[in-house]
C-alpha positions in Angstrom: -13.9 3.5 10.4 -14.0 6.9 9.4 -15.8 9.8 11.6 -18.5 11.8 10.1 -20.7 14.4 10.9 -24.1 14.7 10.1 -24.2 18.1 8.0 -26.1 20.0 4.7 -24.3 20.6 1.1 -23.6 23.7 2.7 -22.8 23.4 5.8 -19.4 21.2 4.9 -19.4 23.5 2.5 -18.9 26.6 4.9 -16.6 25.0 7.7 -14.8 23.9 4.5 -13.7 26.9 3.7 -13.7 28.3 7.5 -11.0 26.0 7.6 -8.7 25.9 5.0 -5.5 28.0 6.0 -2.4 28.9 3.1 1.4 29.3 3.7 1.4 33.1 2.4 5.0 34.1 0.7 6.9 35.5 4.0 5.8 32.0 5.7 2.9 33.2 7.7 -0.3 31.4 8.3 -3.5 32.8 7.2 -6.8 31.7 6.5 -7.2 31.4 2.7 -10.6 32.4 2.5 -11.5 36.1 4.0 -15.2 35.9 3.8 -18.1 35.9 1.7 -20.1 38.5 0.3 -23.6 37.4 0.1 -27.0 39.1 -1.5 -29.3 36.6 0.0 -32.2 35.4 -2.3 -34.8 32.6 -2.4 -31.6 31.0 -3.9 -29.6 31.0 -1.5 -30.6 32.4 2.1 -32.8 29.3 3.3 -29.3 27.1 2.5 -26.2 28.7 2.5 -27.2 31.4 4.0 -28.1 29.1 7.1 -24.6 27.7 6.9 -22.8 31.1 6.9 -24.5 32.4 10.3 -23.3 29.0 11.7 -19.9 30.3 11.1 -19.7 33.7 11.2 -17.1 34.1 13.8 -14.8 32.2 11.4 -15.6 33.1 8.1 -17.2 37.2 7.9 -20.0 37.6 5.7 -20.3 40.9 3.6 -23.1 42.5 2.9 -23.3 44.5 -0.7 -25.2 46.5 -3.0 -24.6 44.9 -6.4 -23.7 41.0 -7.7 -21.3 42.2 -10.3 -19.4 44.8 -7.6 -18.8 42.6 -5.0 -17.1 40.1 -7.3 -15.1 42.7 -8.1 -14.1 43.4 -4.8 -13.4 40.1 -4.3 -11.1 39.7 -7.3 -9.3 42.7 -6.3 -8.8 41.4 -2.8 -7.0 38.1 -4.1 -5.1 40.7 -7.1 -3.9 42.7 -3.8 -2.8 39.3 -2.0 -1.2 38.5 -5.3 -3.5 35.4 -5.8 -2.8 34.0 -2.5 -6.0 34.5 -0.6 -9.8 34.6 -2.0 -13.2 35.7 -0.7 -16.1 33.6 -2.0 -19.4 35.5 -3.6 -22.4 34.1 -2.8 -26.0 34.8 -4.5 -29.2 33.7 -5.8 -30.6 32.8 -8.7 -31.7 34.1 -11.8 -30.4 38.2 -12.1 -28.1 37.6 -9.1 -26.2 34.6 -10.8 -26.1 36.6 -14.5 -24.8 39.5 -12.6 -21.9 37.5 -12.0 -20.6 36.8 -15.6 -18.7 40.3 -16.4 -16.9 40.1 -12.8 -15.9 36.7 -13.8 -14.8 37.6 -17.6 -12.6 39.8 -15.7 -10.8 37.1 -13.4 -10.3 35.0 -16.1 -8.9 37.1 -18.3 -6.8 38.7 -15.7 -5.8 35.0 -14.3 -7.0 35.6 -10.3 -9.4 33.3 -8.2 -12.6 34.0 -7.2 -15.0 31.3 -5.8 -18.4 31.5 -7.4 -21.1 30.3 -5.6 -24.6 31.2 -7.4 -27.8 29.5 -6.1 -29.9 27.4 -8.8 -32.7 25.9 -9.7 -34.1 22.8 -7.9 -32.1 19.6 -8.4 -35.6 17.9 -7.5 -37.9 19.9 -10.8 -40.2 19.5 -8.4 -41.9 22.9 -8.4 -40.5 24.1 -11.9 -40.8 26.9 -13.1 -39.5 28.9 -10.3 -39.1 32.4 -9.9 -36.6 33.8 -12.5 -36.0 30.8 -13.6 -34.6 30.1 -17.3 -36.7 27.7 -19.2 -35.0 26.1 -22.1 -37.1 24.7 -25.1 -34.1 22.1 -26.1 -31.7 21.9 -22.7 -33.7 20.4 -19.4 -30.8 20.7 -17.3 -30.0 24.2 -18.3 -30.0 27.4 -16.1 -28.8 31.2 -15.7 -25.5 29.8 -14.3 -24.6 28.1 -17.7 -24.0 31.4 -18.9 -20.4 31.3 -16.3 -19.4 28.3 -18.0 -17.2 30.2 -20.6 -15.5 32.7 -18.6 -14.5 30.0 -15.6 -11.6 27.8 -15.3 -13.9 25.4 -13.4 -17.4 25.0 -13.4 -19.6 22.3 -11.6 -23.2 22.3 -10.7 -23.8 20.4 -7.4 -26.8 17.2 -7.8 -26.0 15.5 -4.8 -24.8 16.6 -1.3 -21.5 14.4 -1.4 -20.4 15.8 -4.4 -19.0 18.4 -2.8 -16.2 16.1 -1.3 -14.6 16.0 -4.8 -16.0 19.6 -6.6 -14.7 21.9 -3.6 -11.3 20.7 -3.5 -10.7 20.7 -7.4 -12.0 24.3 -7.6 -9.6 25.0 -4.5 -7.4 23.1 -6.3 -7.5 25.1 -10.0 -7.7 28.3 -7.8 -4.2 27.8 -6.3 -2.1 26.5 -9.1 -0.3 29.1 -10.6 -0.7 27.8 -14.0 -4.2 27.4 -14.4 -5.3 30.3 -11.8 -8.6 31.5 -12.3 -12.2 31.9 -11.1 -14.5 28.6 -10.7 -18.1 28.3 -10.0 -19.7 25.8 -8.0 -23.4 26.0 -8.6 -25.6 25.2 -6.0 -29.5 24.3 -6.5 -31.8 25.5 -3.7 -32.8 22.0 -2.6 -29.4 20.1 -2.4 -27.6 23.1 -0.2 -30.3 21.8 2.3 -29.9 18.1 1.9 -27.9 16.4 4.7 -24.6 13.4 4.2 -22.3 11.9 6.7 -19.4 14.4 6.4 -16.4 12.6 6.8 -14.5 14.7 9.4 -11.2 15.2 7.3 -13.1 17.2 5.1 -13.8 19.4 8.0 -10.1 19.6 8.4 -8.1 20.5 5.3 -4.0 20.5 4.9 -2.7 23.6 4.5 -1.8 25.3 0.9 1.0 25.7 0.3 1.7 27.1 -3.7 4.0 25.4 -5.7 7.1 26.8 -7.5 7.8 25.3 -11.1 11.3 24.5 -12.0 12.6 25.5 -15.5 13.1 22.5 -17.9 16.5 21.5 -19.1 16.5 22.2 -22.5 14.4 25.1 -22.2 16.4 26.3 -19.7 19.8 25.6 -22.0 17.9 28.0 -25.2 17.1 30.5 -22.9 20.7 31.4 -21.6 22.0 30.8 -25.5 19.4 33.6 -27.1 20.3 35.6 -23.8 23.9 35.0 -24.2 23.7 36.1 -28.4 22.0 39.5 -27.2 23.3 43.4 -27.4 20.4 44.6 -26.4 18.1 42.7 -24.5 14.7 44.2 -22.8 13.1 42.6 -20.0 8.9 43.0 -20.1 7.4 43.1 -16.6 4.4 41.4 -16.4 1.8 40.1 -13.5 3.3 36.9 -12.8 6.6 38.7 -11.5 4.2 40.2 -8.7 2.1 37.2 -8.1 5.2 34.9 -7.7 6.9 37.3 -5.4 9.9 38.2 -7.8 10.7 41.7 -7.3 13.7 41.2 -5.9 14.6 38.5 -8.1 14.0 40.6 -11.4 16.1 43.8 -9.5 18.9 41.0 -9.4 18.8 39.8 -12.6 18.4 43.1 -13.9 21.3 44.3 -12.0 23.8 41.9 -12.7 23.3 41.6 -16.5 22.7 45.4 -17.0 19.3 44.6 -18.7 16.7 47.4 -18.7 13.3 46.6 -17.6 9.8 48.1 -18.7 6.2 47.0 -17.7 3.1 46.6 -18.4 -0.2 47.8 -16.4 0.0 43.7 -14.7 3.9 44.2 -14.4 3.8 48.1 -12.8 5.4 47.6 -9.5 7.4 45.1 -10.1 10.3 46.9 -9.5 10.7 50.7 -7.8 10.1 53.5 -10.2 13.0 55.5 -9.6 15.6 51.9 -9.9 18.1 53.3 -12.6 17.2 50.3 -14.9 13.4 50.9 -14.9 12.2 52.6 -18.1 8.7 52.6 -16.9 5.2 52.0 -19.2 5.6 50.3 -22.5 3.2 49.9 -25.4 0.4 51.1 -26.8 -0.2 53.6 -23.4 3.8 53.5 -22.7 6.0 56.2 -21.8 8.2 57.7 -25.1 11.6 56.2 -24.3 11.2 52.9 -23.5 8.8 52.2 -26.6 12.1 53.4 -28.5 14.2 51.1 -26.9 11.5 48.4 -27.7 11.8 49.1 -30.7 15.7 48.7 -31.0 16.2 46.0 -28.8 17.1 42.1 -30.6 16.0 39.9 -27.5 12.8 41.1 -25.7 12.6 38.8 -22.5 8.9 38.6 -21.3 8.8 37.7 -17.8 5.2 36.8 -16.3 3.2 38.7 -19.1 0.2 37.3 -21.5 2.0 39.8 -24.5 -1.3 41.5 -24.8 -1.9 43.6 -27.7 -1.7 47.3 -25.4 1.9 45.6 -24.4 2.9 44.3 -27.8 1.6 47.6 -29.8 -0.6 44.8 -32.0 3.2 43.2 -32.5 4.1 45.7 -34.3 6.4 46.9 -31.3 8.4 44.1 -31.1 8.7 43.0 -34.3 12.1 42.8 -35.4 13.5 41.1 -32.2 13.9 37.3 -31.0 11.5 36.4 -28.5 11.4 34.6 -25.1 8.8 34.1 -22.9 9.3 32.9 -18.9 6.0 32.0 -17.2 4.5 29.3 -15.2 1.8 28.8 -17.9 3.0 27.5 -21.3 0.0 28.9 -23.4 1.6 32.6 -22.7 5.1 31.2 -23.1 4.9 29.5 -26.1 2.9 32.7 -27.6 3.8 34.5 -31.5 6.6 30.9 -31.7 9.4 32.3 -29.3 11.3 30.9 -27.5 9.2 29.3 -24.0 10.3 29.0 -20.4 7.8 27.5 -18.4 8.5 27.6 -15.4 7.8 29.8 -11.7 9.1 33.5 -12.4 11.0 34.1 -9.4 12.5 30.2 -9.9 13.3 30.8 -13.7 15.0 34.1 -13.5 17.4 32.7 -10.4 18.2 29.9 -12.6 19.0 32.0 -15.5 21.3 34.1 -14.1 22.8 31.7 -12.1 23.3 29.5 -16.0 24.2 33.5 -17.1 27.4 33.4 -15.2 29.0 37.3 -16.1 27.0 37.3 -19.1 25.9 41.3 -19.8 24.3 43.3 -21.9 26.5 45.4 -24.2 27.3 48.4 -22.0 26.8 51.2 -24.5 23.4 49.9 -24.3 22.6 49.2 -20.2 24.3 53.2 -20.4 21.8 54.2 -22.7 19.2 52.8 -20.9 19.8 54.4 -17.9 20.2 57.8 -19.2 16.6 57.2 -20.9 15.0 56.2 -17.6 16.3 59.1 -15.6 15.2 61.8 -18.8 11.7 60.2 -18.7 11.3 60.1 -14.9 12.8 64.2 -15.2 9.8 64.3 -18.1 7.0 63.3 -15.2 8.2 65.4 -12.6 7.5 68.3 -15.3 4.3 66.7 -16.5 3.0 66.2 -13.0 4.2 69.5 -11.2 3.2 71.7 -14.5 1.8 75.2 -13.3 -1.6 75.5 -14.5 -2.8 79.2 -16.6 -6.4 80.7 -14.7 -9.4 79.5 -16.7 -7.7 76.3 -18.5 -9.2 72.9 -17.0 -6.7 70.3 -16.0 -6.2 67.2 -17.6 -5.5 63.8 -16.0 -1.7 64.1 -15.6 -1.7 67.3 -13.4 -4.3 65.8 -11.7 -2.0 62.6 -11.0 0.3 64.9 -9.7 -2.0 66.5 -6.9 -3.0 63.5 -6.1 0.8 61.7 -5.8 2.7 64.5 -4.0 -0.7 65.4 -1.4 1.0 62.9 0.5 4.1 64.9 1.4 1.6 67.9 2.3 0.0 65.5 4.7 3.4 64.3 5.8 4.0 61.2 4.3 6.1 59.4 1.9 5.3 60.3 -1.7 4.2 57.1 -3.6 5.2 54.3 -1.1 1.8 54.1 1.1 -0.8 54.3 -1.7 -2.8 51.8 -3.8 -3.9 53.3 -7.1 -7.0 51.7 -8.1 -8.1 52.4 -12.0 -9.6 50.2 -14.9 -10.9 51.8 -18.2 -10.6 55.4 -20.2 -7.8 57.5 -20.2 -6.8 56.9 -17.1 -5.3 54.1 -16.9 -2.7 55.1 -20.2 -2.1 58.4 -18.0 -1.2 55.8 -14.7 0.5 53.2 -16.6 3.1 56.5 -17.5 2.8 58.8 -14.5 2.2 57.2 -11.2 5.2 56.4 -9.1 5.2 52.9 -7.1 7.9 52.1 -5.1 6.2 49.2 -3.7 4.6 46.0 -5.1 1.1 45.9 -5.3 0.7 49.8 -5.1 -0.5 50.0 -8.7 -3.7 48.1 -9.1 -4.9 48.2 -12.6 -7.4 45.9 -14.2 -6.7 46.6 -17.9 -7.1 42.9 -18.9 -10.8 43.3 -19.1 -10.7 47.1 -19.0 -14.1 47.0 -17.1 -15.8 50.1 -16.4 -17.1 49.8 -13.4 -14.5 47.8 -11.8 -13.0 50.9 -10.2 -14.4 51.9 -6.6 -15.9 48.3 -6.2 -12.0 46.9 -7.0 -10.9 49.5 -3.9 -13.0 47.9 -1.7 -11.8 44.9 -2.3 -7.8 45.8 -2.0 -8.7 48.2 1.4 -10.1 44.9 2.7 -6.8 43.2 1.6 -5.0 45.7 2.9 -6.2 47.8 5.6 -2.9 50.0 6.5 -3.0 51.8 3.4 -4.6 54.3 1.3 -6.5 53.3 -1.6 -7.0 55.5 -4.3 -9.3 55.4 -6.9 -9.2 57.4 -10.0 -11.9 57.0 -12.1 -13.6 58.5 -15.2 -17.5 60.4 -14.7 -18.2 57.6 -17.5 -17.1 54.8 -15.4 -18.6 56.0 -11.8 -21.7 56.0 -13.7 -21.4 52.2 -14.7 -21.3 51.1 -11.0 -20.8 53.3 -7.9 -22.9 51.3 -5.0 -19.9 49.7 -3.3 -19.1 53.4 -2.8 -21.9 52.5 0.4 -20.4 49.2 0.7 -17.6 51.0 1.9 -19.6 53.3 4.2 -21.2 50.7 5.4 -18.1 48.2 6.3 -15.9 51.2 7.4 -13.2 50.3 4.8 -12.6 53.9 3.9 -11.7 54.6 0.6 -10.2 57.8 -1.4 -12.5 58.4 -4.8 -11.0 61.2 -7.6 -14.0 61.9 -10.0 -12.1 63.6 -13.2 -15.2 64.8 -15.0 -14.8 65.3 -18.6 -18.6 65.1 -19.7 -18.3 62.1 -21.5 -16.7 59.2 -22.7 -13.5 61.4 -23.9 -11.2 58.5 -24.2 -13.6 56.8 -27.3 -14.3 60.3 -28.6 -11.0 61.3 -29.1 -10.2 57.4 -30.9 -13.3 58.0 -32.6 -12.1 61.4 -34.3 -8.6 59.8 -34.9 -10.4 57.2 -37.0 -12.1 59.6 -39.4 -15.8 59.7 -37.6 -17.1 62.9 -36.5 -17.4 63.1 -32.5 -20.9 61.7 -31.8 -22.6 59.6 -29.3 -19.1 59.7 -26.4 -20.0 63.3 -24.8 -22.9 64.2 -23.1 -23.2 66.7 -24.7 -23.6 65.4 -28.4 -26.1 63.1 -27.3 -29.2 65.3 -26.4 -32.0 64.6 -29.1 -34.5 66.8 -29.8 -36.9 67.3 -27.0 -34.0 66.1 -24.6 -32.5 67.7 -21.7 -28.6 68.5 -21.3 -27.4 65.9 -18.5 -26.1 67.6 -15.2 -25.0 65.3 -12.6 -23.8 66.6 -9.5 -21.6 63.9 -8.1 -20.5 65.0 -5.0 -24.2 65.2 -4.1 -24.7 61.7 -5.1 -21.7 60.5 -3.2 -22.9 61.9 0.1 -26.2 60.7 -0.5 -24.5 56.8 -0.1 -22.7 58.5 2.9 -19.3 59.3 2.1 -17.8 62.5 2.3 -17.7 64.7 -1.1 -16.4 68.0 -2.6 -16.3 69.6 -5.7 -13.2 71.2 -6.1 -12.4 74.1 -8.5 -9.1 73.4 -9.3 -5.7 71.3 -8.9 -4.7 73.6 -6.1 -7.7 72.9 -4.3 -7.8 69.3 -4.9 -4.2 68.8 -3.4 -5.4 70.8 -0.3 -8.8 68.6 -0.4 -6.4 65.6 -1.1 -4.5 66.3 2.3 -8.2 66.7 4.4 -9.2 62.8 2.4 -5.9 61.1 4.0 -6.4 62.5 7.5 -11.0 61.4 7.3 -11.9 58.3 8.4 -15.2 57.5 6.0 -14.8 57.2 2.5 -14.2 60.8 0.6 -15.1 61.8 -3.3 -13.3 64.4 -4.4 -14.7 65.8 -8.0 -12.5 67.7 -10.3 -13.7 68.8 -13.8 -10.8 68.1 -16.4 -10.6 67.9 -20.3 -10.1 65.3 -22.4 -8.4 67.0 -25.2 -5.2 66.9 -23.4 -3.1 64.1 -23.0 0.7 62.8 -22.0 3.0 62.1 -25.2 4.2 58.2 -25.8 2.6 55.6 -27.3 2.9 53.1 -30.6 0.8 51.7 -33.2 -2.4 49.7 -32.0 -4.4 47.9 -34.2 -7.9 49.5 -35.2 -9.7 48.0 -37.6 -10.9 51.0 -40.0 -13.5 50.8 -42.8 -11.8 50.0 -46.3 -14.4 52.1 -47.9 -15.7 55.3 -47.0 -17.4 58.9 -48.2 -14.9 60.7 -46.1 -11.9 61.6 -46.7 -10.8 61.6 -42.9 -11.9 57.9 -42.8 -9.6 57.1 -45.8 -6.8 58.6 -44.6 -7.1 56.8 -41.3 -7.4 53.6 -43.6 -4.1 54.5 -44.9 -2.4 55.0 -41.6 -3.7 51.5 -40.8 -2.9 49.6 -43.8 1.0 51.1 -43.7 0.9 50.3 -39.7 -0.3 46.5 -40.3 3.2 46.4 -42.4 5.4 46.6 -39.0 3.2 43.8 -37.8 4.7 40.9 -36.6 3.2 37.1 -38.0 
């Protein structure tokens, strides 16, 4: 006869995940879960919030400021793991639960785990309508956490204490296979996380994780070396699944040994060392000048690990006149725009290509080619990021890339090994994708899936938590601190220091300057051209706000001073805003086509010869 123990929903729920340990990568053991981050409600604190103090000497509990941030930060902690550890998020009902959905719209599109575990209404209807409960006119059973459904992988709302034997490890389960990766939601009415079952023990004891590593099919494997072996010039695409399945060093090899230059996209950066000869940096729609060229001469363009999204494709306009195939572990992205699909593990799939390859190489003219591209473009940053600056002009986001990069060796470190660059939305991250230099995996963090404003300093949170040794660096927009800054306390508050450049440009620039590209005169993006009449000219001061949530904070004057204040940030130990104004007129060359829609009929002119441009881009399109 089995062993139980008599326990609540949430109890098993909690020494569940206490529990459950992973096999990381380099063979270590670790717990899976690293803690929970909780804003306690009626929903949720009488419950689970119970069941968390019972184990909080196994499984932390975080304290935050917002629902939506510290989902973030706990996406970006499993991102900076590379998908192999979570943290849960716990809240209550009603605005708490709702809260949750952009975070989540953002792990699934990105493909990382998050556990979601929003309080609901009582199972029981007992004492219906609660507080902020959502009463449906058609849908009995319906609540606030329905609105998760569509941007999880798994959702299940919890009736009856036992069902958590089967919902927790499925959601585990979804979360840890590489294919389906994603967030779930287990949603927990108020009543059942207090109801008490006979817990069988095993529960309470979980195997250990260990991720699987899909094998390439046969015949899959057999087209793959056959368009490989019919290529001149074949381009490798970088994407996230070469970090996530650990295959740096397998993509160096392949690279290496066929003489096939690689570029990446903002999941892919990383991958492999900026300054590897073969490594022609950003591609696409934000990509650096001489690897989109390349793109567009190449025959076979090899995706490795990448969802082909439309910043990487250039709206498939990029690629278009080469053969296609697609390695990754989930065949919805390989089988994308009908090339040719190998589904299988990254790091598996390329060591099995090459090994199929034999001395198989790309034509040397162009591997030569490619190299002498790479080392002109990486020449082209140094110039870009080092530029000297005339009195009076404001800086724009590359210079300021450049302070920020090379205040390391002022401070006496190594430039671009140590440091996490943390960015989501704006310019930014085309600016980053181009100019920042990682030698390391993981030390470009970028959530440009979503491109979620907001994301930024609550994401840095969430990758100093994963990893503690280095600095994290977020760069981030005045438009996008202004969506959500509060985990900038968090931080304070849980002494995970982080490093937060404010580049100031009064505005939305980024939209402005697409809006003016498209024919519409600038309005509504700067601050500045939205004051109506009787309104007041916005002046925020944001190093005052920052020290009011207890960080450290400076305005500096100029890129000088920032690199200085830059060296004074590495050697503090709370987190530090530094605040730069810059403009947003500027920007680094590169780039292709992207797809815009623009208005087939306008009264201006500008608008109709955008039109133009778009109708004659569309015609590079591939279909």
């Amino acid at each position: 006869m089995a062993h139980t123990q008599r326990l609540t929903l949430s109890q098993a729920l909690v020494k569940h995940l206490a529990a459950l340990q992973v096999e990381m990568h380099d063979g270590s053991i670790a717990p899976y879960c690293g803690g929970v981050f909780a804003i306690f409600g009626h929903g949720n604190v009488a419950g689970f919030g119970e069941a968390l103090w019972g184990e909080r000497q196994r499984l932390p509990t975080y304290r935050a400021h917002n629902e939506q941030g510290m989902a973030h930060a706990a996406i970006a902690y499993s991102k900076a793991h590379m998908r192999q550890r979570i943290m849960a998020v716990s809240t209550s009902i009603g605005p708490g639960a709702t809260n949750l959905v952009t975070a989540a719209a953002v792990a699934h599109v990105n493909r990382l785990p998050v556990l979601l575990l929003p309080g609901d209404t009582f199972a029981s209807r007992a004492p219906d309508p609660v507080l902020q409960q959502i009463e449906s006119f058609q849908q009995g059973d319906l609540s606030a956490n329905d609105t998760l459904r569509p941007v999880t992988r798994y959702f299940d709302r919890i009736t009856r204490a036992e069902q958590i034997l089967s919902a927790l490890p499925r959601a585990i389960q979804i979360m840890t296979d590489p294919a389906a990766c994603g967030p779930v939601c287990l949603a927990l009415p108020q009543d059942v996380q207090t109801h008490a079952f006979d817990c069988p023990e095993d529960f309470l004891q979980p195997a250990l994780i260990r991720f699987r590593r899909p094998a390439p099919d046969a015949h899959e494997l057999e087209r793959a070396v056959a368009l490989l072996q019919s290529a001149k010039r074949p381009l490798i695409v970088a994407g996230g699944g070469v970090l996530y399945s650990h295959a740096g060093e397998a993509l160096r090899t392949f690279a290496e040994q066929h003489g096939v230059p690689v570029v990446e996209s903002h999941g892919g950066k990383s991958s492999l060392a900026w300054d590897h000869p073969l490594n022609l940096g950003a591609i696409g729609v934000d990509g650096a000048p001489n690897a989109n060229v390349l793109a567009r001469e190449a025959d076979l363009v090899f995706a490795v690990g990448t969802r082909l999204q439309d910043f990487t494709t250039g709206s498939h306009a990029l690629f278009a006149n080469a053969a296609l195939l697609s390695l990754n572990v989930q065949s919805f992205d390989a089988s994308k725009w009908r090339g040719a699909a190998l589904v299988a593990d990254a790091r598996v799939g390329l060591e099995a290509l090459s090994a199929a390859l034999g001395p198989w190489a790309a034509h040397t003219d162009w591997t030569l080619r490619a190299k002498e591209q790479a080392a002109q473009w990486n020449a082209r940053v140094t110039a870009i990021t080092t530029a000297a600056l005339q009195p009076g002009v404001l800086p724009y986001d590359g210079e300021v890339i450049g302070a920020v990069r090379d205040s390391l060796n002022d401070a006496g470190g190594d430039s671009g090994v140590h440091d996490v660059a943390v960015c989501a939305a704006g310019t930014l991250p085309a600016e980053l994708h181009k100019l920042w230099r990682a030698s390391r995996p993981g030390n470009y963090h970028m959530e440009y899936g979503y491109s979620c404003m907001g994301y930024e300093i609550a994401g840095a949170l969430g990758v100093k938590m994963a990893r503690p040794q280095q600095e994290v660096i977020v760069l981030v927009g005045d438009g996008s601190y202004m969506m959500m800054n509060s985990e900038l306390a968090t931080s304070v508050l849980l002494g995970k220091k982080i490093i937060v450049v404010v580049l100031d440009n009064r505005g939305y620039g980024c939209i402005q300057r697409l809006q003016t590209a498209c024919g519409t005169p600038a309005f509504n993006n700067l601050l500045d051209d939205c004051v109506p009449e009787g309104g007041e000219a916005s002046t925020i001061d944001f190093a005052l706000h920052a020290r009011s949530m207890g960080a450290d904070a400076v305005h500096v004057a100029n890129v000088a001073e920032l690199k200085a204040a830059m060296v004074k940030a590495r050697a503090a130990q709370r987190s530090q805003v530094l605040v730069i104004d810059t403009t947003h007129t500027r920007t680094t060359e590169g780039g292709c086509w992207w797809e815009v829609a623009i208005p087939e009929t306008s009264e201006r002119a500008e608008v109709r010869a955008a039109h133009a441009d778009y109708v004659r881009g569309k015609q590079d399109q591939r279909v």
